[in-house]
C-alpha positions as CSV (number, residue, x, y, z in Angstrom):
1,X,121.8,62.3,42.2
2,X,122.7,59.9,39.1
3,X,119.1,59.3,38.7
4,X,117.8,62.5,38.3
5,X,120.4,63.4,35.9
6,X,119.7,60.6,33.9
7,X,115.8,61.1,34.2
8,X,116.8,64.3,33.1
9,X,118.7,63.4,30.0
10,X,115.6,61.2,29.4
11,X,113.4,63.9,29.9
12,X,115.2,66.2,27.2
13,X,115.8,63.3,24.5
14,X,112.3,63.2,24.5
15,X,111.3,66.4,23.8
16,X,114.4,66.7,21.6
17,X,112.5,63.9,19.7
18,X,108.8,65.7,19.7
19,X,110.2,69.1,18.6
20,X,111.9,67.3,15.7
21,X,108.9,65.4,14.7
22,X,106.9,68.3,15.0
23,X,109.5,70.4,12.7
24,X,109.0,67.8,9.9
25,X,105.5,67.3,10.3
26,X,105.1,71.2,9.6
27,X,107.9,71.0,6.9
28,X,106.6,68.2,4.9
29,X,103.1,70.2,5.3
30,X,104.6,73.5,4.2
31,X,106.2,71.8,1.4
32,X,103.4,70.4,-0.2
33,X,101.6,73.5,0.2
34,X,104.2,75.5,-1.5
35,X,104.5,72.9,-4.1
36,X,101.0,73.3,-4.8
37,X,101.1,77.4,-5.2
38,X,104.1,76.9,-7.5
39,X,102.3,74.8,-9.5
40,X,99.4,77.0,-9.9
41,X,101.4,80.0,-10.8
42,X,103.4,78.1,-13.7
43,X,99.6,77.0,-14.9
44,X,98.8,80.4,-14.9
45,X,101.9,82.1,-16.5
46,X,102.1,79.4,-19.3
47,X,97.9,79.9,-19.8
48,X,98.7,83.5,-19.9
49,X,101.9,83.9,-21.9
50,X,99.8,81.7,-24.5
51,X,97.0,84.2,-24.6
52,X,99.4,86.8,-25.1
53,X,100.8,85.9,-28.4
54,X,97.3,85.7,-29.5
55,X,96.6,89.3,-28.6
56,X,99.8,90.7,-30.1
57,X,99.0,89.2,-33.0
58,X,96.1,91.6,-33.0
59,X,96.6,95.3,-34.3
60,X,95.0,98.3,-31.7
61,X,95.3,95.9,-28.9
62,X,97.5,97.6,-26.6
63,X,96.0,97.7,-23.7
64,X,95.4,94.5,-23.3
65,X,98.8,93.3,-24.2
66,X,100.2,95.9,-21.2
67,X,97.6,94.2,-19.0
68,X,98.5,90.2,-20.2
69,X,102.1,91.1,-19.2
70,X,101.6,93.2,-16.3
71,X,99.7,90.2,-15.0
72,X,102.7,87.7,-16.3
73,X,105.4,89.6,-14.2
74,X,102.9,90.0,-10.8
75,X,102.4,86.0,-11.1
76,X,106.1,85.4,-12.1
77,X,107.0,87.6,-8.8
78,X,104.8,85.7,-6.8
79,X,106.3,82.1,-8.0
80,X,110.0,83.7,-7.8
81,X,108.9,84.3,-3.4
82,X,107.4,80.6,-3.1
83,X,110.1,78.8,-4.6
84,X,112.4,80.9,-1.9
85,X,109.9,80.0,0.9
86,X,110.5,76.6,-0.2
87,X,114.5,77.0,-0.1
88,X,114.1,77.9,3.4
89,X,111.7,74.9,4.3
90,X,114.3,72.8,2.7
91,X,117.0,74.3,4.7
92,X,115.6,73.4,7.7
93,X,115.1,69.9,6.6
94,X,119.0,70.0,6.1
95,X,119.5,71.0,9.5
96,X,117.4,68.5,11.3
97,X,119.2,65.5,9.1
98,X,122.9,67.4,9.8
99,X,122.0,67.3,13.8
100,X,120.8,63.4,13.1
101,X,124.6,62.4,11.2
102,X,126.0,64.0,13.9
103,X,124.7,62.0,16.1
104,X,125.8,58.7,14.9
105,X,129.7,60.0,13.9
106,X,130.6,57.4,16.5
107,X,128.0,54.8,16.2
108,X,130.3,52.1,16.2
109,X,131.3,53.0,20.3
110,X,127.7,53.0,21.6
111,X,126.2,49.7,23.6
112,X,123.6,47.8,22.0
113,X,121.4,46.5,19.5
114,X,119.6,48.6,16.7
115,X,116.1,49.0,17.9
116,X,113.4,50.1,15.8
117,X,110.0,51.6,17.4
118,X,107.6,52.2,14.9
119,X,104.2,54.1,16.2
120,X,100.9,53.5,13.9
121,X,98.8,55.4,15.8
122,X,101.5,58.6,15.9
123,X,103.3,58.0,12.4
124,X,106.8,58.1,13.6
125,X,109.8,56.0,13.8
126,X,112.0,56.3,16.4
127,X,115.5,54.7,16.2
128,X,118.0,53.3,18.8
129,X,121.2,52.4,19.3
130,X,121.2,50.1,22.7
131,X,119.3,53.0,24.8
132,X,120.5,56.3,22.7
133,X,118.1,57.2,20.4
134,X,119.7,58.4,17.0
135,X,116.8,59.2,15.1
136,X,113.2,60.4,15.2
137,X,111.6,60.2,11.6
138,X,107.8,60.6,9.8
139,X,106.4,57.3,8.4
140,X,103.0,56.3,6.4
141,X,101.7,52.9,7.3
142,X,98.9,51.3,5.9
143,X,96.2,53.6,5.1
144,X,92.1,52.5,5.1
145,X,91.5,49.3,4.3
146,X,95.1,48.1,4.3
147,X,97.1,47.0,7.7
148,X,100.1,47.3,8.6
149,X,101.1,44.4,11.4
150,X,101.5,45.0,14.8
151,X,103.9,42.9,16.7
152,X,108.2,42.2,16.9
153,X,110.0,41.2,14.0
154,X,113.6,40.7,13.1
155,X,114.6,41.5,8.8
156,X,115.3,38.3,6.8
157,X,116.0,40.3,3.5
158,X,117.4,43.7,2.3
159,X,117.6,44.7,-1.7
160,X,118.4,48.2,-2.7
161,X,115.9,48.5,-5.3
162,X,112.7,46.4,-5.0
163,X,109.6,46.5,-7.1
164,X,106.2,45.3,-6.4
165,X,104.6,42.8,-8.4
166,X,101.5,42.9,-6.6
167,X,101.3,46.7,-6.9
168,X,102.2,47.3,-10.7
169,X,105.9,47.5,-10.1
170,X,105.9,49.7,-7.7
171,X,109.6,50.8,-6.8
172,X,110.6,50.4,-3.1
173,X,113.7,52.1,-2.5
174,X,115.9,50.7,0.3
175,X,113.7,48.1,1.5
176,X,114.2,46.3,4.8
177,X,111.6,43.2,4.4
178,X,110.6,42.3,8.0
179,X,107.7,40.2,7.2
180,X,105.8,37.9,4.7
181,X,106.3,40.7,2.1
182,X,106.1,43.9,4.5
183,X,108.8,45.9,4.6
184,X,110.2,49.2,5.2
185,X,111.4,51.3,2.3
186,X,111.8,54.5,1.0
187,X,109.0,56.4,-1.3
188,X,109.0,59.7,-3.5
189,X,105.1,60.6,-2.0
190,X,107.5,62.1,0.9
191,X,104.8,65.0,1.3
192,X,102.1,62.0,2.4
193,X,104.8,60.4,5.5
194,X,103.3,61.7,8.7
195,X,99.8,60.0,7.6
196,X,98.4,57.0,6.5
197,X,99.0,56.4,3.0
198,X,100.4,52.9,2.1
199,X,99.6,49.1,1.2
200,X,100.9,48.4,4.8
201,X,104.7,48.5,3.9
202,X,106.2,51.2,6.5
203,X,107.3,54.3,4.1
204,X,109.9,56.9,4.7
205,X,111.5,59.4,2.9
206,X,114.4,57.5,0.6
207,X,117.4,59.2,2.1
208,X,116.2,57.7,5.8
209,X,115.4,54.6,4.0
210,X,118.7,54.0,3.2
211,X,119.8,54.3,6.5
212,X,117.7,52.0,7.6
213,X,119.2,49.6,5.1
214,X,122.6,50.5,6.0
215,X,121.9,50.0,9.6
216,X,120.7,46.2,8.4
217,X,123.7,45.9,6.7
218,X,126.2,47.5,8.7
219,X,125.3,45.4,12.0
220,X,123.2,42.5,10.8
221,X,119.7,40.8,11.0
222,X,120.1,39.4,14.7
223,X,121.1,43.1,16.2
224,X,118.1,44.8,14.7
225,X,115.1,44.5,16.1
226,X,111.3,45.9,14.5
227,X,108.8,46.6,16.7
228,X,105.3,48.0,15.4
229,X,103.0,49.3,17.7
């Protein structure tokens, strides 16, 4: 009886864990997408406005300076409803990472190391405390032409604010260095995580890379353990 109920649990972290990735996946997609039309619109509107003070500079030019701002206000509507769609994406982002504090509120009482599965061929990270898993995030590992190491590791070194001298000072926020110079650490490309799209470092969004960070300080370099896959 105790064995199908914990199969069971098992059975719903997991999918628990898939419908969150899969939420993000399509929110960080989403998001970019959005960010994309909102830039387009302001392009437009600032092309626009720009040709409008030309034409009312002009004298019997009505029409066409009704038709520049007519044009203005349809693409200023349109910009007004993506950056709400966006609001709402972001929302739900919000919701996903509430559910995820939640979760750890009593940290401190649950068995175990921190374990740390990180999936190249999926793009996810999936984090554990003992056998309860706390949180299921997007990563980018190394993208063509660069690797990113498979194997167990343990961090020897954490620094709020690193950058890269062998990648023009790159900033890495929150990194965790695991090995010879890889490390997991936070990036502002947060619209890439989900594919591959780094040097070989692990990447994820800087708020969750702080966590990570925090985990490596709050419990140590022996009690976490890095396993990439």
């Amino acid at each position: 009886m105790y064995k199908k109920i914990l199969k069971l649990m098992l059975f719903s972290l997991l999918l628990l864990s898939t419908f969150t990735i899969e939420i993000q996946a399509n929110a960080y997609t989403q998001m970019r997408q959005i960010d994309r039309k909102i830039y387009v619109a302001a392009t437009q509107q600032r092309m626009l406005e720009k040709r409008l003070r030309g034409e009312e500079r002009k004298f019997f030019n009505r029409s066409r300076v009704r038709a520049y701002k007519k044009t203005i206000r349809k693409i200023h509507r349109e910009e007004l409803q993506y950056r709400a769609e966006k609001r709402k994406i972001q929302r739900k982002i919000r919701t996903i990472e509430a559910r995820e504090d939640a979760q750890v509120a009593n940290l401190a009482s649950i068995p175990g190391d921190i374990h740390i599965k990180v999936s190249r061929y999926s793009q996810t990270m999936r984090v554990y405390k003992g056998k309860k898993l706390i949180y299921t995030w997007l990563v980018s590992t190394g993208k063509k032409g660069y690797t990113t190491p498979m194997g167990n590791y343990k961090p020897y070194y954490t620094v709020k604010m690193h950058y890269s001298r062998k990648w023009n000072m790159s900033p890495m926020p929150y990194s965790v260095f695991y090995y010879k110079g890889y490390a997991i650490h936070g990036t502002n490309y947060a619209s890439r995580l989900g594919s591959r799209a780094s040097h070989g470092c692990i990447r994820l969004s800087t708020r969750n890379a702080r966590k990570v960070y925090n985990l490596a300080k709050r419990f140590g370099y022996r009690r976490m353990h890095i396993q990439v896959t």
